[in-house]
C-alpha positions as CSV (number, residue, x, y, z in Angstrom):
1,X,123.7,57.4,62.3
2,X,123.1,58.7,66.0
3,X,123.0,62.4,66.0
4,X,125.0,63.8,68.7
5,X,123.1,63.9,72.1
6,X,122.3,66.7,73.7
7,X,124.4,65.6,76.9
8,X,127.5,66.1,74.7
9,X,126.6,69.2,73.3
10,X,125.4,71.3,76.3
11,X,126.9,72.9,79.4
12,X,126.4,69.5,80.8
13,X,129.6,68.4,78.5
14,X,132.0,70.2,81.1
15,X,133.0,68.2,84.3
16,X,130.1,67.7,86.9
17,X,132.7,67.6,89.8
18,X,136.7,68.5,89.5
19,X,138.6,65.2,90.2
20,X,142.4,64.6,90.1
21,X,143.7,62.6,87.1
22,X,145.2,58.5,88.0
23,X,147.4,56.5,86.3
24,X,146.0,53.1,86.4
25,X,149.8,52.2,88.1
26,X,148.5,54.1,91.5
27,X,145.0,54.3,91.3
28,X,143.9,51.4,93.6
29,X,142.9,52.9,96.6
30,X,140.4,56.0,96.2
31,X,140.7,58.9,98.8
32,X,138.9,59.4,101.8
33,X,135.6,61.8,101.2
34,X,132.9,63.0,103.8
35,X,130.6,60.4,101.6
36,X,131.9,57.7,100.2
37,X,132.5,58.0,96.3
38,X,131.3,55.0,93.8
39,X,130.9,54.6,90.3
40,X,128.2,52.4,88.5
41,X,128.1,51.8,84.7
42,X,123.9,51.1,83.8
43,X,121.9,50.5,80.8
44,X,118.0,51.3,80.2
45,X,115.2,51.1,77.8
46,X,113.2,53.1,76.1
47,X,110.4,51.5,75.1
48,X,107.1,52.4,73.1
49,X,104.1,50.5,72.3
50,X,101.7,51.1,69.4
51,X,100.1,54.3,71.0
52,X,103.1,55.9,71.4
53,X,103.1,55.4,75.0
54,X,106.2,54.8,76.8
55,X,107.1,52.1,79.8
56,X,108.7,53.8,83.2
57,X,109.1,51.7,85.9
58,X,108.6,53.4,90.0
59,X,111.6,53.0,92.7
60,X,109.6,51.5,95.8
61,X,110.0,52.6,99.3
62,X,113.4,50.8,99.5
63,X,114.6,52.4,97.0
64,X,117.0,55.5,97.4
65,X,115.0,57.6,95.3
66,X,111.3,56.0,96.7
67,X,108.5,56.8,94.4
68,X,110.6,58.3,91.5
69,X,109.9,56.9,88.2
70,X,112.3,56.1,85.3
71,X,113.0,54.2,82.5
72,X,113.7,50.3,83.5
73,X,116.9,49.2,84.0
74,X,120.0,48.9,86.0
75,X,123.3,48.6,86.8
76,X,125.8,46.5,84.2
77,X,127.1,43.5,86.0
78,X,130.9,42.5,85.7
79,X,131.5,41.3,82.4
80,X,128.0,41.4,81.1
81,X,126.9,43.7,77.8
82,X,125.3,46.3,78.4
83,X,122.2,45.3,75.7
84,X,122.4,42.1,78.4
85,X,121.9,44.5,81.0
86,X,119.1,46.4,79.4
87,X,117.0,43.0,78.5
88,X,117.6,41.0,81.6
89,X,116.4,44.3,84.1
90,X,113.5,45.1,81.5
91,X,112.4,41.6,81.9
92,X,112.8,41.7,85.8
93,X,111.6,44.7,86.5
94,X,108.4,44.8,84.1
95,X,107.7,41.3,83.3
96,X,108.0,41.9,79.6
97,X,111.3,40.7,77.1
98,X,112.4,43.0,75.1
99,X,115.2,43.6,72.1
100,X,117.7,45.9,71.8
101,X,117.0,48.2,68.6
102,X,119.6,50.7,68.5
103,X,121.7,53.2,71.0
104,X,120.2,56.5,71.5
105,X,122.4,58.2,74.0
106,X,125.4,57.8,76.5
107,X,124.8,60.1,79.8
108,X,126.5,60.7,83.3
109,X,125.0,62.4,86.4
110,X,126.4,63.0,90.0
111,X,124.1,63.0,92.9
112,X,124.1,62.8,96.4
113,X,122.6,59.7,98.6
114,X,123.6,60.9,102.4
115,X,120.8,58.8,103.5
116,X,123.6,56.1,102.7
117,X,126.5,58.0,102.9
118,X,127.1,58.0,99.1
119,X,128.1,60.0,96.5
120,X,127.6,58.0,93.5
121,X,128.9,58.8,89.5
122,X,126.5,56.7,87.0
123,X,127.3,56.5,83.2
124,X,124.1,55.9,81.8
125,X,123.4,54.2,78.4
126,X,120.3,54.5,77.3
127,X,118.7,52.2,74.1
128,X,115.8,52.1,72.5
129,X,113.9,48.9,73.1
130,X,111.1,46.8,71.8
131,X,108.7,44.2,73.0
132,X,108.7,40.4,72.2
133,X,106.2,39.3,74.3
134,X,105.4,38.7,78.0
135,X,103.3,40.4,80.3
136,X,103.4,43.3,82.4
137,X,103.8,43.0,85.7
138,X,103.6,44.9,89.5
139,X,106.5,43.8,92.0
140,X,106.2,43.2,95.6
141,X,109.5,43.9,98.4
142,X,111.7,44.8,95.3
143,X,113.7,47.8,94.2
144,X,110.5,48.4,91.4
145,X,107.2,48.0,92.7
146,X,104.9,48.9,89.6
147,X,105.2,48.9,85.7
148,X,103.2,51.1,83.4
149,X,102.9,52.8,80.0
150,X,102.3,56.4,79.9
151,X,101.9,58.7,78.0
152,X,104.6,61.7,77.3
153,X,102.1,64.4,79.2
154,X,101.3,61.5,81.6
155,X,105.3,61.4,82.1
156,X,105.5,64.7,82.0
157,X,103.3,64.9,85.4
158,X,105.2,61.9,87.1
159,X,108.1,62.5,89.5
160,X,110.8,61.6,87.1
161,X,114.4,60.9,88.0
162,X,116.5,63.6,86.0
163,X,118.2,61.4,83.7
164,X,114.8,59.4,82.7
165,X,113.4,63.3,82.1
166,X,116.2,64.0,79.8
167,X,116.3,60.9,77.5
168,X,112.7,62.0,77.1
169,X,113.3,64.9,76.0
170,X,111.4,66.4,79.2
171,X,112.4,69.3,82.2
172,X,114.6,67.3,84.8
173,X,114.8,68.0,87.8
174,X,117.9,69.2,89.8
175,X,119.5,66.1,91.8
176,X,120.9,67.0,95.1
177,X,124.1,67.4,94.4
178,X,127.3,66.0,96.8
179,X,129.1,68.7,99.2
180,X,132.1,67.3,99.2
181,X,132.4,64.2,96.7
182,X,136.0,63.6,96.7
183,X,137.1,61.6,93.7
184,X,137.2,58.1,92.2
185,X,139.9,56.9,89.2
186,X,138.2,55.8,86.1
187,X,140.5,53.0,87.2
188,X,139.8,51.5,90.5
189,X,140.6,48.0,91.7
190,X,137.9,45.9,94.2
191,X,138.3,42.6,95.7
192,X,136.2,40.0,93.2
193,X,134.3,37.2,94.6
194,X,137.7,34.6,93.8
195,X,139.7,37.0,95.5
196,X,141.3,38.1,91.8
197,X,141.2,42.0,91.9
198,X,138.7,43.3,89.3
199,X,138.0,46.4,87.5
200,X,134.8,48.2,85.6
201,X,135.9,50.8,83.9
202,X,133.8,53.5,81.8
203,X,135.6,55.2,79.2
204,X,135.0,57.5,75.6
205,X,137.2,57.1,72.7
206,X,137.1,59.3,69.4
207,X,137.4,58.1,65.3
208,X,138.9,61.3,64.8
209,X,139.6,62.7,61.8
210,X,141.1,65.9,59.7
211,X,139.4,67.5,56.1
212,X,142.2,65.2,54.4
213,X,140.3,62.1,55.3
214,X,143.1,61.1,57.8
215,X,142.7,59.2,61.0
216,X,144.4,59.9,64.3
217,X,145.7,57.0,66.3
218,X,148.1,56.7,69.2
219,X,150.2,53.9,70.0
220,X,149.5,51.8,73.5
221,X,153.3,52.3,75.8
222,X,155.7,49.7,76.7
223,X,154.2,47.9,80.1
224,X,150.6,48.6,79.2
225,X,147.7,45.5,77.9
226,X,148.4,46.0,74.0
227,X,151.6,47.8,74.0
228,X,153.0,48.4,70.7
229,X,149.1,48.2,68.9
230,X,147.6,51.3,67.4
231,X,144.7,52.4,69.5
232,X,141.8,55.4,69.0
233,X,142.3,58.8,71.2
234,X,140.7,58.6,74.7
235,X,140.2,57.2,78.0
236,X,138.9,56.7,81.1
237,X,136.4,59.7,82.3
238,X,136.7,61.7,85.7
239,X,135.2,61.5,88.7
240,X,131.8,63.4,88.0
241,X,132.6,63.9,84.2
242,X,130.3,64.0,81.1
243,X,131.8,61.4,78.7
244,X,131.6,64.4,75.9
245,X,134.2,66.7,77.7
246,X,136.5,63.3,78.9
247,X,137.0,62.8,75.0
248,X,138.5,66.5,74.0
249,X,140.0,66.7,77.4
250,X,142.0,63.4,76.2
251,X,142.3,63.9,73.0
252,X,144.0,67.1,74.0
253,X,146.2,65.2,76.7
254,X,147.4,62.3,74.4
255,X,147.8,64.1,70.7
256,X,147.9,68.0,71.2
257,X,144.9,68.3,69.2
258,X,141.8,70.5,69.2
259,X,138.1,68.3,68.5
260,X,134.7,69.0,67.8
261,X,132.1,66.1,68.2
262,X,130.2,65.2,65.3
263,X,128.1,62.5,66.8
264,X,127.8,59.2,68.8
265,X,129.0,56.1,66.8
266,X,128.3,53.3,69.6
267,X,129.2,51.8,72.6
268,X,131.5,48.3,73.2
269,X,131.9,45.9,75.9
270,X,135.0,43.1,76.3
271,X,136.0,41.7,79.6
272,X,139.4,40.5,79.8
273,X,139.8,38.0,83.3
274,X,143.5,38.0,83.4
275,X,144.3,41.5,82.2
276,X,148.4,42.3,82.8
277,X,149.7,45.7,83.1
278,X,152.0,47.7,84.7
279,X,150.9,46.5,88.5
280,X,152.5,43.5,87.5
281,X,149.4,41.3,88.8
282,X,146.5,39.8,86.9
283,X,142.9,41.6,87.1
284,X,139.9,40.4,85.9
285,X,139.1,44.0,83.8
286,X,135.9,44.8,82.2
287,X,135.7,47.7,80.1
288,X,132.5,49.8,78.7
289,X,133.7,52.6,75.7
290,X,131.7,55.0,74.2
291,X,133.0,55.8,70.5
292,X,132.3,59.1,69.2
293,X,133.3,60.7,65.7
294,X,135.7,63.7,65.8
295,X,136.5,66.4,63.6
296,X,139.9,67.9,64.0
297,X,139.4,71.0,61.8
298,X,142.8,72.6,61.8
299,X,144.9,69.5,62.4
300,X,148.8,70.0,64.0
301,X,151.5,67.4,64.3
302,X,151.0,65.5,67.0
303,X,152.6,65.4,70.4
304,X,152.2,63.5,73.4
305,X,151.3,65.8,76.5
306,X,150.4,63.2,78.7
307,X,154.1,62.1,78.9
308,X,154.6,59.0,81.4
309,X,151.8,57.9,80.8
310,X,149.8,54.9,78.9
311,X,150.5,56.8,75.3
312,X,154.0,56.9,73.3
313,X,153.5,58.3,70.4
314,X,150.6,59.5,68.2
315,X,150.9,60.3,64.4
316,X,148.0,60.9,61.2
317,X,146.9,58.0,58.8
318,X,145.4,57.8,55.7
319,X,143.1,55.2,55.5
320,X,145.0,52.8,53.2
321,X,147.9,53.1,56.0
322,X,145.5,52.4,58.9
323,X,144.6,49.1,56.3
324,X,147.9,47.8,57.6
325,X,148.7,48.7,61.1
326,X,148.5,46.3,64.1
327,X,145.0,48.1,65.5
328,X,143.9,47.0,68.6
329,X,140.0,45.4,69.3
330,X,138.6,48.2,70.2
331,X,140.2,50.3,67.4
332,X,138.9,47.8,65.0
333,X,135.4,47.4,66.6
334,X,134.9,51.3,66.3
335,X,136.2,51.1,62.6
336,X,134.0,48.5,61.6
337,X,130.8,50.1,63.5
338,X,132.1,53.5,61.0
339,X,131.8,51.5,57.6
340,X,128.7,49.7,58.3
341,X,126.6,53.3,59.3
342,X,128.8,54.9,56.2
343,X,127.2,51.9,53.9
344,X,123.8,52.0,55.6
345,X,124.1,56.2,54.7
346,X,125.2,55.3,51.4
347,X,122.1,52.5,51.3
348,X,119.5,55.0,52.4
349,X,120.7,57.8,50.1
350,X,120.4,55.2,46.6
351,X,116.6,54.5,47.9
352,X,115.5,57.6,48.1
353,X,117.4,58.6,44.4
């Protein structure tokens, strides 16, 4: 089981910038901003070798942040897996493969790049890696120029980007921060490369549950992908928003209920290239989604706030009623990802009896 970060937890949870809320049905054109305003989904690695010391990778001089070390990685391509993301950039930047050994942490940060006129939103997913073999290796006219393991009060020396400093448990430094970001929609249409508008959307969703043992779902609206399935609490996160505080704020918004995060279950991928909904147009939609595990301690009936929107109704389950509902993928993923750390629990606990 993942412990709940610290990034969900902390101040940090609350909303980094305020940003309007945007139906998916009128969200295709973002407004204007003194800097432009984008949003990246990224995946990195942390990974250790048998000292203890652990691999950061420096930005070179053609980087936006020159000379800043982090943890290697980058930014998810359309469609691709994140754990994709994190092996291919490992192996690019480094020179060494890598596998994925488990999720450690789901952050988002804000920051400023007027250099290039940007004001750029990153949700950052952050795994814990390990070697398979290859070599390390220095990079010439790249974004990464050199590759080293270091110690943590080696790290601890280095100019570290903030989000590197806080998956390692380290001070981080303050990012400059945008004036005047203006706001993106979680949901925001581009032109792809076949001309088919696309989408990448990051977005939190929550196994929710009351003392009874019951699950809360909602029910996907008439005119949405899915409509009539039973789906999990959540959404797409704000402009500038931790994916901690997007969970409660939606939860809120689409079942009148008041959560507390328990911990992080996992994070899911599925790209859909022909995804219909109410624009009435296909989109080639790919969709990243943090689950979380939620405790609603003093459940209520629920009630739709959100009304209008992608939600219709929402209502309590017991588990042998969830059994037989018509659950969408992601519902099912998240669900499944539940029973196999519950067993794994149960697995550990017998061992150590």
């Amino acid at each position: 089981m993942t412990t709940l970060p610290q990034s969900a937890q902390s101040a940090r949870s609350s909303r980094l910038n305020r940003s309007h809320r945007t139906s998916r049905a009128n969200s295709a054109q973002p407004p204007r901003a003194s800097l432009q305003p984008i949003r990246r989904i990224a995946a990195y690695g942390i990974c250790t070798d048998e000292e203890g010391r652990v691999l950061l990778v420096r930005a070179s001089r053609r980087s936006s942040t020159p000379l800043r070390w982090s943890l290697p990685g980058g930014a998810v391509d359309h469609g691709e897996a994140p754990t994709d993301t994190v092996v291919r950039e490992t192996a690019a930047e480094t020179g060494l493969s890598v596998s994925v050994v488990r999720l450690v942490d789901v952050l988002a940060d804000l920051r400023a790049v007027a250099s290039r006129g940007l004001s750029i939103h990153t949700d950052r997913l952050i795994y814990e890696v390990r070697v398979r073999g290859g070599a390390l290796r220095d990079r010439i006219g790249q974004p990464t120029d050199l590759a080293r393991f270091v110690t943590r009060e080696e790290a601890a020396r280095l100019p570290l980007r903030a989000f590197t400093a806080t998956a390692l448990g380290l001070p981080a430094p303050a990012e400059r921060l945008p004036d005047d970001t203006g706001s993106l929609p979680s949901f925001h249409l581009v032109p792809g490369p076949d001309g088919l508008p696309r989408a990448q959307r990051f977005a939190a969703y929550a196994v929710a549950t009351d003392p009874r043992g019951r699950l809360l779902l909602t029910r996907i609206a008439d005119g949405y992908p899915g409509a009539g399935l039973w789906h999990l609490p959540g959404g797409g996160t704000d402009y500038g928003e931790q994916p901690g505080a997007a969970l409660i704020r939606e939860l809120a918004e689409e079942t009148g209920q008041r959560g507390r995060l328990l911990h992080l279950l996992g994070v899911g991928s599925h790209r859909d290239p022909a995804s219909l909904g109410p624009e009435g147009y296909p989109i080639d939609w790919h969709g990243v989604r943090a689950f979380y595990r939620v405790m609603v301690d003093r459940p209520t009936r629920p009630r739709v706030q959100d009304v209008g929107g992608s939600t219709s109704e929402a209502r309590w389950f017991s588990m042998s009623q969830v059994a037989r509902l018509p659950l969408t993928e992601v519902t099912r993923d998240a669900l499944a990802e539940l029973n196999a750390q519950s067993r794994n629990a149960q697995s550990r606990s017998y061992s150590r009896g």
